[in-house]
Structures are given as C-alpha cells and as structure tokens.
C-alpha positions as CSV (number, residue, x, y, z in Angstrom):
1,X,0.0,0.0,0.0
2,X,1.7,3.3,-1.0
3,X,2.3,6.3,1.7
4,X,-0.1,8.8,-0.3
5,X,-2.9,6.1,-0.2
6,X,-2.7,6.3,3.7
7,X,-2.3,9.7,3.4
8,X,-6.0,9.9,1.7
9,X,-7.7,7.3,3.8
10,X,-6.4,9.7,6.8
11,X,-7.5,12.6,5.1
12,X,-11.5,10.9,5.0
13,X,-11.1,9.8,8.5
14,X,-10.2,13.1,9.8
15,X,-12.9,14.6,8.0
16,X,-15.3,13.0,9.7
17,X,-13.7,13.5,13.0
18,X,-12.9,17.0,12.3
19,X,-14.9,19.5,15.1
20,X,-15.8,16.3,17.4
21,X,-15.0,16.3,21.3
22,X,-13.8,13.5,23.5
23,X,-16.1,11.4,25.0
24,X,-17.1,8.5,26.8
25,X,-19.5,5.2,26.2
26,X,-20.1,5.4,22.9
27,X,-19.9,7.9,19.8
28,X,-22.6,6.4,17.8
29,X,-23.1,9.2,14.9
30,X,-19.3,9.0,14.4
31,X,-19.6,5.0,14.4
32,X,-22.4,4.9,11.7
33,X,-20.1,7.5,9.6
34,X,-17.1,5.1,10.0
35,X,-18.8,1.8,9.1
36,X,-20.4,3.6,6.1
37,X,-16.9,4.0,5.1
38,X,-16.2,0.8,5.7
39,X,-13.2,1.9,8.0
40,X,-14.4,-0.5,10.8
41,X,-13.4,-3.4,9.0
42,X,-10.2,-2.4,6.9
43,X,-7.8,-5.5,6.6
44,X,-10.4,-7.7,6.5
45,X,-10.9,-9.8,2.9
46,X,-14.0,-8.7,1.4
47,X,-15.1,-12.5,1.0
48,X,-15.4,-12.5,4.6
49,X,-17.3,-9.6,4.8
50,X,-14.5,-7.0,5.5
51,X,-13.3,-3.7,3.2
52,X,-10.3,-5.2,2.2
53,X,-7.0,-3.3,2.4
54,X,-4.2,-4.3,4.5
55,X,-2.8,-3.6,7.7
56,X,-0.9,-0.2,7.2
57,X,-4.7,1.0,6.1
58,X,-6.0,-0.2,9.0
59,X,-3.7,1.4,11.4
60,X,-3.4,4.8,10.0
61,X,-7.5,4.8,10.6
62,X,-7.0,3.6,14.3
63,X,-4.1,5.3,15.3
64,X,-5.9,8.5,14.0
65,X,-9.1,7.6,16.1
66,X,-6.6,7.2,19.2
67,X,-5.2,10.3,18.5
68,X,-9.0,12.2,18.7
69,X,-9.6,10.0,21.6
70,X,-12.5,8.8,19.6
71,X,-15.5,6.7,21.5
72,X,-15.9,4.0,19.0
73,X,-14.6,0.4,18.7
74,X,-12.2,0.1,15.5
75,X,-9.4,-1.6,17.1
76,X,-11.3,-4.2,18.3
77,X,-13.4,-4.6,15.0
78,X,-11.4,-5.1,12.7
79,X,-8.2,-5.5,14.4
80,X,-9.6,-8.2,16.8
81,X,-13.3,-9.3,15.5
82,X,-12.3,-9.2,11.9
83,X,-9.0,-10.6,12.0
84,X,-10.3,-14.0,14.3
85,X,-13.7,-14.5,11.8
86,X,-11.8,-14.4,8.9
87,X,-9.2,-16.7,10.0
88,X,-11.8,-19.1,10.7
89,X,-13.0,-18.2,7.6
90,X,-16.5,-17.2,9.4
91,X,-18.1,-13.8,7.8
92,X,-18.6,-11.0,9.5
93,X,-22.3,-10.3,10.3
94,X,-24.0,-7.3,10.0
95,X,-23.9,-4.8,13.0
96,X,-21.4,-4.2,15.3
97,X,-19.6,-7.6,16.7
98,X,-17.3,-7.7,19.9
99,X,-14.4,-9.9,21.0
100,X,-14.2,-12.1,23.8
101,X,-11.1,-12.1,26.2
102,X,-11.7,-15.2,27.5
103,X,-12.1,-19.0,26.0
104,X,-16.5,-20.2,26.6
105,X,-17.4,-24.2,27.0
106,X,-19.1,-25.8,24.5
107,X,-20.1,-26.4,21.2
108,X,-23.4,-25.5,19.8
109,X,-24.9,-24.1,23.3
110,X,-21.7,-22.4,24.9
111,X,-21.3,-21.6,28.9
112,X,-19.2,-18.8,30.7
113,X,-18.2,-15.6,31.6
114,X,-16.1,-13.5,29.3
115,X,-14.6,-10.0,29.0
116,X,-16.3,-8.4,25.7
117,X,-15.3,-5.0,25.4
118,X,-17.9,-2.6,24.1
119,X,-20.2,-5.8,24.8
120,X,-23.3,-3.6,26.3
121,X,-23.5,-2.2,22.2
122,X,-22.4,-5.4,20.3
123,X,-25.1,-7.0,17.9
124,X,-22.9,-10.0,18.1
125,X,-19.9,-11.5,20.5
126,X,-17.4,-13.5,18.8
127,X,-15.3,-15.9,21.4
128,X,-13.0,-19.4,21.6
129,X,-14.4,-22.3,22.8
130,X,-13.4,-25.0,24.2
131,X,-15.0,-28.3,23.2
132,X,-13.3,-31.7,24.7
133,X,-9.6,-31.5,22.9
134,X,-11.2,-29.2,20.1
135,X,-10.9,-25.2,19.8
136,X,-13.8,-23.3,18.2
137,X,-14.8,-20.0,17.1
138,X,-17.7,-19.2,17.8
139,X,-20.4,-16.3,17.0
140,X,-23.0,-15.7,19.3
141,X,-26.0,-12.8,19.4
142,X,-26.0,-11.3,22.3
143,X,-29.8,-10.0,22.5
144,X,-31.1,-10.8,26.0
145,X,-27.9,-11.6,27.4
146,X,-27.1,-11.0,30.8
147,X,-24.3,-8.4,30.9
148,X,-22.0,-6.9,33.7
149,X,-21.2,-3.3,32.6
150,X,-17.9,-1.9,33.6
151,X,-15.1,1.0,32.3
152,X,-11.4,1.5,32.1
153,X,-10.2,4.5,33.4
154,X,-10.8,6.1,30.0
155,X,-14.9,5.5,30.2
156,X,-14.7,2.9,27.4
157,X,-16.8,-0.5,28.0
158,X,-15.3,-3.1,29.3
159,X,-18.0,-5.6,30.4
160,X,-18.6,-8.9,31.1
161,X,-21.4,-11.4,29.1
162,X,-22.8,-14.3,31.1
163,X,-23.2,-17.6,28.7
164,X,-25.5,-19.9,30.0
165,X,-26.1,-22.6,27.7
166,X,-26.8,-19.6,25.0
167,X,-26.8,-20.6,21.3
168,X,-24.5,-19.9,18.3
169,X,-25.1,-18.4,15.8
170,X,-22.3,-19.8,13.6
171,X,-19.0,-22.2,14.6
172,X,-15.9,-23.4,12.7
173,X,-13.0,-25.3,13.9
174,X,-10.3,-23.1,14.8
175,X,-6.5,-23.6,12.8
176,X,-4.0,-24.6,15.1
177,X,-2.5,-21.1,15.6
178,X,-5.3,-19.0,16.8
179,X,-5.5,-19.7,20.2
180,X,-5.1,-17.3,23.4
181,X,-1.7,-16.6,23.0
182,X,-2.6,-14.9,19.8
183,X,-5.4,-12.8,20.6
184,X,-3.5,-11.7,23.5
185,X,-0.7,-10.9,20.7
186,X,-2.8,-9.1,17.9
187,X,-4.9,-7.5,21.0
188,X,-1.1,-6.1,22.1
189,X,-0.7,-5.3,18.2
190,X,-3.7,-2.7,18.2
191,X,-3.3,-0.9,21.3
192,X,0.6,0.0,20.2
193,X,-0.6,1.5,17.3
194,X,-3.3,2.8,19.8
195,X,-1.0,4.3,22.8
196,X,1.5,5.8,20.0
197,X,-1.3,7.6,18.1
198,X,-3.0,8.8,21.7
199,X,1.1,9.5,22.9
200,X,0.9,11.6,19.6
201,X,-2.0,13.9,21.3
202,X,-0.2,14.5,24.2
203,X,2.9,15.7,22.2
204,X,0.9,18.2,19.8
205,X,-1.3,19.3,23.0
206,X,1.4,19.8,24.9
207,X,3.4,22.0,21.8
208,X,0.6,24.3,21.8
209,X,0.5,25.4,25.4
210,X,4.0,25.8,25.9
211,X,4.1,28.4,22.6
212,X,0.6,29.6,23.8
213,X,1.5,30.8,27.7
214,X,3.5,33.5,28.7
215,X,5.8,33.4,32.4
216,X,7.4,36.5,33.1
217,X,6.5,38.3,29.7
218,X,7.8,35.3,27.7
219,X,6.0,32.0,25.9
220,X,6.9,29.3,28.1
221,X,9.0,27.3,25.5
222,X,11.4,29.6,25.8
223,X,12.3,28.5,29.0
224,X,15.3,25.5,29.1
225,X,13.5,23.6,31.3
226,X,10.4,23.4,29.0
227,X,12.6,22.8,26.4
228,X,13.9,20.0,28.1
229,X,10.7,18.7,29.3
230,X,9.3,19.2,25.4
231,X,12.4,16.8,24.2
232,X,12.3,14.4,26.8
233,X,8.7,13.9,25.5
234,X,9.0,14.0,21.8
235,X,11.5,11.1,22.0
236,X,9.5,8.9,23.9
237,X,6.4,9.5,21.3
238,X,8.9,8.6,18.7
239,X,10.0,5.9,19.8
240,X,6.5,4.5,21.0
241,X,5.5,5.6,16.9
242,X,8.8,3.6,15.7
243,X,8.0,0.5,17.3
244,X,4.8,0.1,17.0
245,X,5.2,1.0,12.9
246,X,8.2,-2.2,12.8
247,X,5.7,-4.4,14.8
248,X,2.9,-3.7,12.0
249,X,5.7,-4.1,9.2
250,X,6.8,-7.3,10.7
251,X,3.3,-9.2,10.5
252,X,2.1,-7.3,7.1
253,X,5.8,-9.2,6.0
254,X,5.2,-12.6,7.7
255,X,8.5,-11.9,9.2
256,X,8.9,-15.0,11.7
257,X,10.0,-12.0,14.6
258,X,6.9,-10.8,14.5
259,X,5.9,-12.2,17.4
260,X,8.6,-10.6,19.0
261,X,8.3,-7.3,17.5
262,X,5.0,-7.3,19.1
263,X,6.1,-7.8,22.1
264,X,9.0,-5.5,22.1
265,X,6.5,-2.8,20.7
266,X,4.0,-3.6,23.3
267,X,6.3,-3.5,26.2
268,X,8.0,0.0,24.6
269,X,4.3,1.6,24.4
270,X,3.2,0.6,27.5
271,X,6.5,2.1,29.6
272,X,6.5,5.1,27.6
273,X,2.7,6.1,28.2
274,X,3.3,6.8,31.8
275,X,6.4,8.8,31.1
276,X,4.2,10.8,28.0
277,X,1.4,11.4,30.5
278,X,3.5,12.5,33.4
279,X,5.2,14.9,31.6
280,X,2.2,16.1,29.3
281,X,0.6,17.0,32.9
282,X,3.5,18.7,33.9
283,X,3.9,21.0,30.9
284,X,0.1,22.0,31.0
285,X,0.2,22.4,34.7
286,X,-3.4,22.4,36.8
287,X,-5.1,23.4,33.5
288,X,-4.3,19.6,32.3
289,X,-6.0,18.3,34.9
290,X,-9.9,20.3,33.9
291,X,-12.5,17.8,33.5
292,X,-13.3,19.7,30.3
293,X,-9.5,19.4,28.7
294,X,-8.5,17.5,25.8
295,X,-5.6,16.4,27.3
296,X,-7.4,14.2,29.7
297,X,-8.7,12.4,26.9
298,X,-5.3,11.2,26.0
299,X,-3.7,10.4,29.4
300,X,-6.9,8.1,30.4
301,X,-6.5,6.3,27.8
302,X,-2.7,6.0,27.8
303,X,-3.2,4.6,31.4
304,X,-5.9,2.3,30.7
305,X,-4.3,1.1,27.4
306,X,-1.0,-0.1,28.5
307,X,-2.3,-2.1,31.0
308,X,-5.0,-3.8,28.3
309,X,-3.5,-6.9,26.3
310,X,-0.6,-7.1,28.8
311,X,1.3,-4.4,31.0
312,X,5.5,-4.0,29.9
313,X,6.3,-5.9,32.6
314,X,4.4,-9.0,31.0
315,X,5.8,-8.6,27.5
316,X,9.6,-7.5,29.1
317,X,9.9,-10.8,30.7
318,X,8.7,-12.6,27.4
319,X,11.2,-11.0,25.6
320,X,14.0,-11.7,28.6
321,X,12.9,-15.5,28.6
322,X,11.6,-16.5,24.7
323,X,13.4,-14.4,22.4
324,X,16.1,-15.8,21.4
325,X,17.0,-16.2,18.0
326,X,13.9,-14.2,16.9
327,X,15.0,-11.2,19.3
328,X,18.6,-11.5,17.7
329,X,17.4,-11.8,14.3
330,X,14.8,-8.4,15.0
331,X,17.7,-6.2,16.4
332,X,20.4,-7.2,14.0
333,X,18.6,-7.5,10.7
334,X,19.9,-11.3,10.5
335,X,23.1,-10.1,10.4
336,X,25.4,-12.3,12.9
C-alpha cells in the first residue's frame, strides 16, 4: 500500500472527525459514519465480509481515532473481530460484533463468563471455545444476554457477558494457531498503534500550550526547562511511533520475529505512556488536569491502554525468557 494512499484514507477519516470532542460510552453518529466508510473493518478480505486493504490501512484509521480519543470500537473490529472470523474463515455479520477475552465451554450451546469490550453495544460476540480436545470460534447474538457493565479509566466499555447454555449463531473449527496466545498478541498489536497515536495527542497538546502561555513576559518554550521537558517527550512518542510502525511491518511481511516485534512494541508503548502522561501533565500544569481538557482524553486512555493486552512488565519478561534467535534476528537485521 503506498504512503499517499494512507495519506488519503487519513485525510477521510479526519474529515469525519474533524470539530468532534472527546467522549465517553459510545460515539454512535461517528460510528455509523465510519462503518459507512467501511473503515471498521479495513484488513479484513472482502469474501469474509470485511473492506479489504491491508494492515498499514488499518492502522493509519486507528491510530488516527486514538489520536481524537474517539469513543468508538475500531481496534477491536477489525483488528480483533475481523481478523479471528476471517481466520476461521466465518463472515462477519451485520452490526457491530465484539471480541471475547476469554475461551467459553461448549459447542453449539456455549457456557461462561467472558470480557467483551464494548459488549453492552455489540449486535454479536465473537469468542473461543473449548470443546473436549477441540478449539472453536464461535459467534453468538448477544440479545437478552445477561451483561456486567464496567469501564477502564478512560470510560470505554469493558464488560462482562454471562453464557449460559446460550446458542450460536455460527461455529468453525479453529486452525492450530489462533488460540489465546494470539489474541493476547494481535490484541497487544492494536493498542501500540493505539497508545503511540494517543502519545501523539499529548505531544501536539502539549506544543501548543507551551508556545501559547506566557511566564514573566515570555511564551513558556522559551524556558530551558520546558525545552527540556518538550524533548524528553518528543523522543518517547517517537519511539512508541517507531515500534509500533516495525511491529505492524513485521506481521504485514510474515516476518517469523513478528511475534517478537509485538512484544518488544507492546512493552515500549506501554512504559513510555506513563512517562508521556506524566510529563504532558506537567507541561500544562493544573489546567491539564480540567474535566473539560483534551488532554485528559489522552492520558486516560494511555493509562488504561497499557495495562490492556498485557502491562511492559508481562511482554519485558517474554522477551527476557523467549526471544532468542527471533529477538537476535529483529535487532540485527539477520546479520550475525
């Protein structure tokens, strides 16, 4: 997919977001405006009911939603939902269909609780399940099903659906790699792309009020001390875009260190949100911390984010104890 391609589907996107505020729950004008677009399900094959496209496409449209702090569910639609049907080569039903964090019981009448987010809006809940020795995926409606509402710190849904003997909708056999592990792994996948897109709100935010306010006569960037503070957090968005941007380049390429350059990107974006909210806070003073401020927007969801899919900690020690020759092979180009 060429740069001025991305560069156009960005261009739409931010049309449409263009004027919006922040919020929480639920943007549902902007969601019927995006999946009219078909932006909800970019990279997904259009013979599974997707838009097609690939993953660049996808992630310019979610990393620009992250950086708006848009209320709607792209990641998890198309990065999550999408992805998992498809692979099971199930199509993706009409309306708006959630992901399960957690594996059901059953076959064709499935039991459990599990994490959907968004699950209080969803149409549809797509989930593993665990039949005897054999792996499913399964689709399930969620009309009348009990649900346990909850929110991350950012006001986004994160609830819980009780299965009790409920009935699918549609099931296929799972292929031998989609399992937990790799939902937990493309579920890391999106929300780098998502932290270093909301990172990039902080920056730009942050930019503005320091050339905006005046201390002693004088716009505050041209203090050293901002300055300092203004570098200090321009490398760590940079660095949360760059590794995020190899992890994405690694899958689109079937690289075998993909699974490792998700890892590595998940565990940079996750330690570097703290650091971009801390000092984002710090460089807009008290007025960061209004109710009414964008930049709240952005640090919520940095906080809740890198916790979601696995914290640093849990993808620094997988790259400590598995990486091995696919860590070596990532940092070195292949070169030994």
């Amino acid at each position: 997919m060429s740069d001025d391609l991305c560069a156009e589907i960005r261009s739409v996107a931010g049309a449409m977001l263009n004027g919006r505020n922040p919020g929480e729950g639920f943007d549902r004008p902007l969601w019927k405006d995006l999946t009219g677009a078909g932006f909800h399900l970019l990279g997904v094959p259009e013979d599974a009911g997707g838009s097609g496209g690939g993953l660049r496409e996808l992630a310019a449209v979610v990393d620009l939603l992250a950086f708006h702090a848009a209320a709607v569910p792209v990641a998890e639609s198309a990065f999550l939902t999408g992805w998992l049907l498809s692979r099971a080569g199930l199509a993706v039903p009409d309306g708006l269909t959630v992901i399960s964090l957690d594996e059901a019981r059953g076959a064709s009448r499935l039991s459990g609780r599990v994490r959907a987010p968004w699950g209080r809006h969803a149409d549809h809940v797509v989930t593993l399940a665990r039949h005897d020795d054999t792996v499913l995926v399964a689709l399930v409606p969620t009309a009348g099903l009990p649900i346990e509402c909850a929110e991350n710190l950012a006001g986004e849904p994160r609830d819980t659906l009780v299965l009790d003997g409920v009935t699918v909708a549609r099931t296929a056999v799972a292929p031998p790699e989609l399992d937990a592990e790799a939902l937990l792994r493309r579920g890391a996948l999106a929300r780098s792309v998502q932290l270093a897109g909301a990172a990039r709100a902080v920056l730009e935010s942050a930019r503005r009020h320091v050339g905006e306010r005046k201390q002693f006569g004088r716009p505050l960037a041209r203090f050293q001390a901002v300055q300092q503070q203004l570098a200090a957090l321009a490398a760590e968005t940079v660095a949360m875009q760059v590794s995020a941007d190899a992890a994405l380049l690694a899958v689109e390429a079937g690289d075998p260190a993909a699974g490792v350059a998700i890892a590595a990107a998940k565990a940079t974006t996750s330690a570097s949100a703290h650091v971009v909210a801390a000092i984002g806070h710090q460089l807009h003073g008290a007025l960061g911390y209004a109710q009414e401020h964008r930049l709240g927007a952005a640090t919520t969801r940095l906080w809740a984010w890198r916790e979601e899919f696995g914290n640093e900690s849990r993808w620094q020690d997988e790259l400590a104890v598995g990486g091995g020759d696919a860590w070596w092979s990532l940092v070195t180009g292949g070169v030994r």
